[in-house]
C-alpha positions as CSV (number, residue, x, y, z in Angstrom):
1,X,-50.4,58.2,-8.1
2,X,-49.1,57.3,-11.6
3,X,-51.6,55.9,-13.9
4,X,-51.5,52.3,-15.7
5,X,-49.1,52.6,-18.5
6,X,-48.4,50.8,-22.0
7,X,-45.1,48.8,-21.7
8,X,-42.3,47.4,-19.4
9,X,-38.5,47.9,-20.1
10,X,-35.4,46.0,-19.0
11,X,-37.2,44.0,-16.0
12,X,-34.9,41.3,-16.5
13,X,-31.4,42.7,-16.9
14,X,-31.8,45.1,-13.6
15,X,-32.4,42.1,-11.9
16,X,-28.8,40.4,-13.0
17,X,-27.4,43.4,-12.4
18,X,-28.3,44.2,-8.9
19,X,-27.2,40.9,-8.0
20,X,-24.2,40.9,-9.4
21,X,-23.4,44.3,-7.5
22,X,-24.0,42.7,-4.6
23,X,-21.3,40.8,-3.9
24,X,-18.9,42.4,-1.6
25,X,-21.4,45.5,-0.4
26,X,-21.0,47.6,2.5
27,X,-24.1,47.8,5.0
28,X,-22.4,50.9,5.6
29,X,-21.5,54.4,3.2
30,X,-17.9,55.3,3.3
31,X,-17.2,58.2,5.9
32,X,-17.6,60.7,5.0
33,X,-19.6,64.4,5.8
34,X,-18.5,68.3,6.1
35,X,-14.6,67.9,6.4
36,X,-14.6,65.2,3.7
37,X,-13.3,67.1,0.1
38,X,-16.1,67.4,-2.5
39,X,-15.3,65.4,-5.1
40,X,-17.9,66.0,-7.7
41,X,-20.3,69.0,-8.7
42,X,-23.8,67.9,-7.7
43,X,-24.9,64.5,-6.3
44,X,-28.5,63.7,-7.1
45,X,-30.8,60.9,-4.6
46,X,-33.6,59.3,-6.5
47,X,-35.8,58.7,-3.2
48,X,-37.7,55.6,-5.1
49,X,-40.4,54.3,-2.8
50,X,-41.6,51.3,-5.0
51,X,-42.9,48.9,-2.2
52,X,-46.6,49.2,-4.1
53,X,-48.0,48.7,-7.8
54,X,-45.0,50.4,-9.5
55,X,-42.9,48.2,-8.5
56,X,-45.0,44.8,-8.8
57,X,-45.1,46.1,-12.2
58,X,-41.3,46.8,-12.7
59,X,-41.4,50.5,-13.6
60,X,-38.4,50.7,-10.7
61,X,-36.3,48.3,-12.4
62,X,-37.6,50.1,-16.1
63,X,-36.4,53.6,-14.5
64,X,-33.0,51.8,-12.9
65,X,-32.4,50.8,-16.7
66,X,-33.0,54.3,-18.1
67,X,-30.5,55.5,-15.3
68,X,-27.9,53.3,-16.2
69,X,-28.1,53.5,-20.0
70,X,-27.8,57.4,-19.1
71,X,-24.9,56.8,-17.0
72,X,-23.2,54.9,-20.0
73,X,-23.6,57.8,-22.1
74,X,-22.1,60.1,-20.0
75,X,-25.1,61.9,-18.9
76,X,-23.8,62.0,-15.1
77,X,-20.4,63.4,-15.9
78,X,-19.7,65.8,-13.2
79,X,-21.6,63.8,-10.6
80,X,-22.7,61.1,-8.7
81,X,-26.1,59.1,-8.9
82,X,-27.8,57.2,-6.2
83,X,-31.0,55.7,-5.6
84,X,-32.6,54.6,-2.3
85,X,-34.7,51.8,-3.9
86,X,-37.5,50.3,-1.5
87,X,-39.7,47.9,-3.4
88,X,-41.6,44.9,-2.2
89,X,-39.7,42.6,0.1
90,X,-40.8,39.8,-1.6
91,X,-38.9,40.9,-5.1
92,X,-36.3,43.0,-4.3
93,X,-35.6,42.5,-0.5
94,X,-34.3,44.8,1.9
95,X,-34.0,48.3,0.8
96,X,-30.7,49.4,-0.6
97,X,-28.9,52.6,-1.3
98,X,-27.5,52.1,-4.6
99,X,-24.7,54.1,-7.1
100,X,-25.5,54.2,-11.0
101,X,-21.8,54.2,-11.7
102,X,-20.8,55.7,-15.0
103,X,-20.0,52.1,-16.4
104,X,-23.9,51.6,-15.6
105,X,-23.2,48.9,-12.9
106,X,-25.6,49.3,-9.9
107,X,-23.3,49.3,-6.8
108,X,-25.1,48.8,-3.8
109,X,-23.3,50.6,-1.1
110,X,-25.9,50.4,1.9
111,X,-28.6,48.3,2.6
112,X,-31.6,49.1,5.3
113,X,-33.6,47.0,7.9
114,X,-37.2,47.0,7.0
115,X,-38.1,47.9,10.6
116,X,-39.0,51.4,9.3
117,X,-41.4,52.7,6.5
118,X,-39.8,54.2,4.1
119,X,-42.5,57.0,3.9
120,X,-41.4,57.5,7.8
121,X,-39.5,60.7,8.5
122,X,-36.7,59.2,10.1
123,X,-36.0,57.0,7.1
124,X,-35.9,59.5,4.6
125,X,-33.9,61.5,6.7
126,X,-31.0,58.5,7.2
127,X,-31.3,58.1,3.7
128,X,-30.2,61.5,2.6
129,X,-27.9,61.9,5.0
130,X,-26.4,58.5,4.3
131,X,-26.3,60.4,0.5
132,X,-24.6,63.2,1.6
133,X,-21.8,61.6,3.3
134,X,-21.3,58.6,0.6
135,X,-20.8,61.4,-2.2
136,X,-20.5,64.8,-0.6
137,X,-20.8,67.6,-3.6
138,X,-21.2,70.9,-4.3
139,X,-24.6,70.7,-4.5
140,X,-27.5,68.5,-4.6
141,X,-30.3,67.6,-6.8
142,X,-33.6,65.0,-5.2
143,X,-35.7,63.1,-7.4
144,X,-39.3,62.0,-5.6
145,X,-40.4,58.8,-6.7
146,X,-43.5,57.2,-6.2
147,X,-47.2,57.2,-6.0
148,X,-48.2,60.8,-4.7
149,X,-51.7,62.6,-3.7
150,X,-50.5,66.2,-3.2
151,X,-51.4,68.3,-0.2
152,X,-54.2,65.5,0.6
153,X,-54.2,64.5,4.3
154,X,-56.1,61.2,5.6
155,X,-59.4,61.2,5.9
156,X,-60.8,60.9,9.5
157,X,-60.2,57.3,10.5
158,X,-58.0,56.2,7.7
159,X,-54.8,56.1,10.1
160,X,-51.7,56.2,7.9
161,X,-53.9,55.8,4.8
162,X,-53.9,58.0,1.6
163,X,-51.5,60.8,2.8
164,X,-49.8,63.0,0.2
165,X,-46.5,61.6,-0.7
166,X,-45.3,58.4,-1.2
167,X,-46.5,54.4,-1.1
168,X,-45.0,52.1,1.2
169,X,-46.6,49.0,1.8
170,X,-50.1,50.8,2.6
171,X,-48.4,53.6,4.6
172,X,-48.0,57.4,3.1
173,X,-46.2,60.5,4.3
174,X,-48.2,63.9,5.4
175,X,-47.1,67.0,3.4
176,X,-46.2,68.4,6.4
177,X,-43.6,65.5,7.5
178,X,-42.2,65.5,3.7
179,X,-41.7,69.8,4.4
180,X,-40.4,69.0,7.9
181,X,-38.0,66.7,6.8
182,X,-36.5,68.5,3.4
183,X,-36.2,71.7,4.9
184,X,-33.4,70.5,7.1
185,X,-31.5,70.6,3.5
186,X,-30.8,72.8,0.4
187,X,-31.1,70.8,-2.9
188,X,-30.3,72.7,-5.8
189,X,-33.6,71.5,-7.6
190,X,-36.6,68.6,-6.1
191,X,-38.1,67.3,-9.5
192,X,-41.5,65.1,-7.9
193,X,-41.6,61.7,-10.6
194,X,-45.4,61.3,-9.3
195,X,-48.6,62.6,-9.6
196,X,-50.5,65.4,-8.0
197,X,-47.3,67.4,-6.2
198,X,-47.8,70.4,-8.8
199,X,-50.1,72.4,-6.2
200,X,-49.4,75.6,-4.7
201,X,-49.9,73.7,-1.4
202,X,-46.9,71.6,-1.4
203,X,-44.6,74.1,-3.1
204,X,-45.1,76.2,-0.9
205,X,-44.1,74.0,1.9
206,X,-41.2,72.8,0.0
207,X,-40.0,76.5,-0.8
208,X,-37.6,76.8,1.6
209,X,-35.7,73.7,0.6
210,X,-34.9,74.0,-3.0
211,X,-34.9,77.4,-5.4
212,X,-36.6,74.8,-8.2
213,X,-39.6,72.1,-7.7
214,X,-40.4,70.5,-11.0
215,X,-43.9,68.3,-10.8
216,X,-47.1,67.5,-12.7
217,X,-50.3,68.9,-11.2
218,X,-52.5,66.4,-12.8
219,X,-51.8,62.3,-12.4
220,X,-48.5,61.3,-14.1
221,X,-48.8,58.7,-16.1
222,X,-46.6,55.1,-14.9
223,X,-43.6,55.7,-17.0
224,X,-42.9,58.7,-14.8
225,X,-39.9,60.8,-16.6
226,X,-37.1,59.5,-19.2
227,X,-34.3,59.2,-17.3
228,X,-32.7,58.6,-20.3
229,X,-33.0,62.0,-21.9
230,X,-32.9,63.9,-18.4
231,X,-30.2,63.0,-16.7
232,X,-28.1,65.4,-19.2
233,X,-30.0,68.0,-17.9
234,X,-30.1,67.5,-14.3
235,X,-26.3,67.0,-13.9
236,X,-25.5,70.7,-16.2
237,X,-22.8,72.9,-13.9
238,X,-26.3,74.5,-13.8
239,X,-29.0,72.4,-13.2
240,X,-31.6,72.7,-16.7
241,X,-35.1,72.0,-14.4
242,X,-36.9,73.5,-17.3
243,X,-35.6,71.4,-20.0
244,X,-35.9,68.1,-18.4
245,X,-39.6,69.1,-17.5
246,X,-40.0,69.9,-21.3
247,X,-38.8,66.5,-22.4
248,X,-41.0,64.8,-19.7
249,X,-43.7,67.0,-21.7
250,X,-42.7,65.9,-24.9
251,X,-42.2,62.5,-24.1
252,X,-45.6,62.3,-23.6
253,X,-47.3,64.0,-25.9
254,X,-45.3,62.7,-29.1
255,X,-46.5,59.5,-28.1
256,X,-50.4,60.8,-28.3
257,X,-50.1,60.9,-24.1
258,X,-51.4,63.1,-21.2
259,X,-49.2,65.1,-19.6
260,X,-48.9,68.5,-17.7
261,X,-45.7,69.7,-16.4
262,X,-44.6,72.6,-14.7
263,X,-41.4,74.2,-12.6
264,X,-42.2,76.8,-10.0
265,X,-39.4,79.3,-8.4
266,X,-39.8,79.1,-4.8
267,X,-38.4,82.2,-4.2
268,X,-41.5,83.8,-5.9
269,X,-43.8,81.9,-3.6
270,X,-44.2,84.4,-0.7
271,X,-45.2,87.4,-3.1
272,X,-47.7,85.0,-4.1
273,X,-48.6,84.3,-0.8
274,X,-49.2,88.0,0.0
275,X,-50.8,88.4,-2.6
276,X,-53.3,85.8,-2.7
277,X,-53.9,86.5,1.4
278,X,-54.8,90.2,0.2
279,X,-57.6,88.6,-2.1
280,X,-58.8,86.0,0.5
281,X,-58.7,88.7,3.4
282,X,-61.1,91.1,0.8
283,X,-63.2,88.3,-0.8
284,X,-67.4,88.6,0.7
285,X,-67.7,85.1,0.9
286,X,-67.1,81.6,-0.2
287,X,-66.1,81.6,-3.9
288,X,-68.6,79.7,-6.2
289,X,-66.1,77.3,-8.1
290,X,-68.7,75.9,-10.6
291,X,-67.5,76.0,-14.1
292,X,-63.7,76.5,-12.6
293,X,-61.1,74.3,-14.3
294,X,-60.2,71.1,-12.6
295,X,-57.2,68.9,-12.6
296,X,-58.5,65.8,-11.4
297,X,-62.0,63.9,-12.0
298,X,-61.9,63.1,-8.1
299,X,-65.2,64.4,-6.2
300,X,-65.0,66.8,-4.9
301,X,-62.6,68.2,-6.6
302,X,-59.3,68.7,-4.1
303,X,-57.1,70.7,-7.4
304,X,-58.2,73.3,-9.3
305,X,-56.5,75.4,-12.1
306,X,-55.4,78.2,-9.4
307,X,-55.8,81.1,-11.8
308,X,-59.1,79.9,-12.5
309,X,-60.1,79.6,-8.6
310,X,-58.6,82.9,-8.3
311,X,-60.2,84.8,-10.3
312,X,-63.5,83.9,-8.3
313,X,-61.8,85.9,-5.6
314,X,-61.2,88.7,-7.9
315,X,-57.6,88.3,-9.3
316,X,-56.3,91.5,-10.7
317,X,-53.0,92.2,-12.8
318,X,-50.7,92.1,-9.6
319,X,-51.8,88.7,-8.9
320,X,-51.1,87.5,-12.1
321,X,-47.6,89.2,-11.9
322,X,-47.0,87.2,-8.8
323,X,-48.3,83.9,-10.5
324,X,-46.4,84.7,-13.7
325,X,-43.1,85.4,-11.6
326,X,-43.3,81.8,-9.8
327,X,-44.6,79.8,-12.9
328,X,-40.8,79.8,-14.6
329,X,-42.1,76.5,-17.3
330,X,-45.5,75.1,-17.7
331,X,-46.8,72.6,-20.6
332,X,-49.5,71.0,-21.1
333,X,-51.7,68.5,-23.8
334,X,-55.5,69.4,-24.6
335,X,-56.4,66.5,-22.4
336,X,-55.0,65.7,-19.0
337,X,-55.5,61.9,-17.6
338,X,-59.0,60.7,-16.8
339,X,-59.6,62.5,-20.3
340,X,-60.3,66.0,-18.4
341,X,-60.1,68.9,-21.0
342,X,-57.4,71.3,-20.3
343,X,-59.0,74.4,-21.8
344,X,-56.8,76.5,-18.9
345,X,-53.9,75.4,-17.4
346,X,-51.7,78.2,-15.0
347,X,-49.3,75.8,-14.7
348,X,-49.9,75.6,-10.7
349,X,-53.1,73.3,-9.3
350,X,-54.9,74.8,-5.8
351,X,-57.5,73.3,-3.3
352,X,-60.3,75.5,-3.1
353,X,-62.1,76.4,-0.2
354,X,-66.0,76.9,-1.1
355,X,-67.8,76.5,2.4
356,X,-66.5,76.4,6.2
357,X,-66.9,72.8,5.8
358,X,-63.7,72.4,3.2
359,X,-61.2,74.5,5.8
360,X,-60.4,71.0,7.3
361,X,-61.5,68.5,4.2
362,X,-58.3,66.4,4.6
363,X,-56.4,68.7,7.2
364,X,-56.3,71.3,4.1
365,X,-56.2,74.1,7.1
366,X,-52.7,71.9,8.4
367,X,-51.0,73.5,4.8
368,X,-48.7,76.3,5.4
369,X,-50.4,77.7,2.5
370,X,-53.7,77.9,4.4
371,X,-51.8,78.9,7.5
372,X,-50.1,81.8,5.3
373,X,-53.5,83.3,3.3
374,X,-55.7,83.3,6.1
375,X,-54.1,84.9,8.6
């Protein structure tokens, strides 16, 4: 999740603008797909699921604005930005798949029936393929948007409550549908605009379908990232992950904020792996984690600093290689949100497993990370 914030931006003007736009829409994209010529360099998707308390309190239309004011400086050149928007029915009605043009008008070029969640895997899949098609590109850049949990999977009973990614009216998607469904693509970077996805957990399932995952292990504050200064970045012939994370950082903490940011190379991830199974295969019992940085105040703990857990399962310099190999950016205030000291911070957040009891807290043994290390 993102935490309460300090102000609201331009929750009027979106408003006239997406009305405006739609007059004369298309319920459906333009054809398009594989024989269709690629017109620009990258087209990015901002996947904002806003049917919860962001939206109600108009950070959706705040970001929209930041995108467009972007747009009208040029920031997109090269490219083509859309956003799947799904807020509340009740303020934004159905949701709509909608082009920041460079003018900054907000064309709506698709909208959806509300018969499906859009934290269901079906949806999100429509939705990027409906991306694809409408703006076919060289490459392709996803921007996560939403409330977020991490690798956390529902507690028993809690039916499609409190899952890792995403807030749609009370319903949440698994980490393992969210992997499942991006690894059908290749995105040239997936920057998550929501708390808690900076765990080696979800990278790790999200390795094989982008070379860059940009995210805060800690909660992210409300204002999520500054379009307004990132877009530049995102849209470079070669995409600057790194320096958009850094102004996320910097956004933050010029304004006396909490932040931690970080960019992992997935292609790093399976030394990692190896490496971390060879320390969990020798280890001579259930590490003692007391004392071990955390990342959030939540009890018990489900992130830790992962160099910190690790080193209770007797991390040695090739571990560390492997960590520093995958950990490409990382940043991060003396304080993270729920005023948590950051005396250490890796850059990459970890569940821990302390007893036999913790293998399946929240279908933690489900992770591909889990499934990798312990086998």
């Amino acid at each position: 999740m993102r935490r309460l914030p300090h102000n609201l931006l331009y929750c009027t003007i979106l408003g006239l603008l997406l009305a405006l736009a739609s007059c004369g829409h298309s319920d459906e994209p333009e054809p398009g797909g594989p024989g269709k010529e690629k017109e620009n360099r990258r087209t990015i998707l901002v996947y904002m699921v806003a049917a919860n308390s962001l939206g109600d309190l108009g950070y959706d239309e705040a970001d929209l604005g930041e995108m467009a004011r972007a747009a009208r400086e040029g920031q997109t050149a090269g490219g083509r930005l859309l956003v799947y928007r799904a807020a509340r029915e009740t303020s934004a009605g159905a949701p709509k798949l909608i082009e920041v043009t460079p003018d900054g008008t907000l064309e709506i070029l698709k909208e959806y029936d509300t018969g499906l969640y859009s934290v269901d895997p079906a949806r999100m899949k429509e939705v990027i393929d409906d991306a694809m098609q409408t703006a076919p590109a060289e490459g392709y850049g996803l921007v996560l948007w939403s409330h977020a949990n991490g690798w956390l999977g529902a507690p028993e009973g809690a039916g499609d409550r409190y899952k890792a990614f995403g807030e749609d009216r009370r319903h949440y998607m698994t980490l393992q549908s969210l992997g499942k469904v991006l690894s059908d693509y290749t995105f040239d970077f997936i920057y998550a605009d929501c708390c808690l996805m900076g765990n080696i957990e979800t990278a790790y399932e999200l390795r094989r379908a982008t070379p860059l995952f940009a995210a805060s292990p800690t909660e992210l504050g409300l204002e999520g990232m500054p379009y307004d200064q990132n877009l530049r970045h995102l849209f470079a012939e070669t995409p600057e992950v790194a320096e958009a994370a850094r102004n996320t950082y910097e956004w933050y903490a010029e304004r006396g904020k909490h932040c931690q940011m970080s960019v992992i190379l997935t292609s790093a991830l399976d030394d990692l792996a190896r490496e971390s199974r060879r320390l969990w295969q020798n280890r001579t019992g259930y590490p003692d984690v007391s004392g071990v940085q955390t990342y959030v105040s939540d009890t018990p703990c489900h992130s830790y600093d992962m160099e910190a857990y690790y080193e209770r399962l007797g991390a040695d310099d090739a571990w560390r290689a492997a960590l520093g190999r995958a950990v490409i950016y990382k940043a991060s205030t003396a304080k993270a949100i729920g005023s948590i000291s950051m005396d250490r911070y890796c850059g990459l957040g970890s569940g821990a497993v302390r007893s036999e009891r913790d293998i399946d807290y929240r279908g933690y043994s489900d992770t591909q990370w889990w499934k990798t290390i312990n086998n």
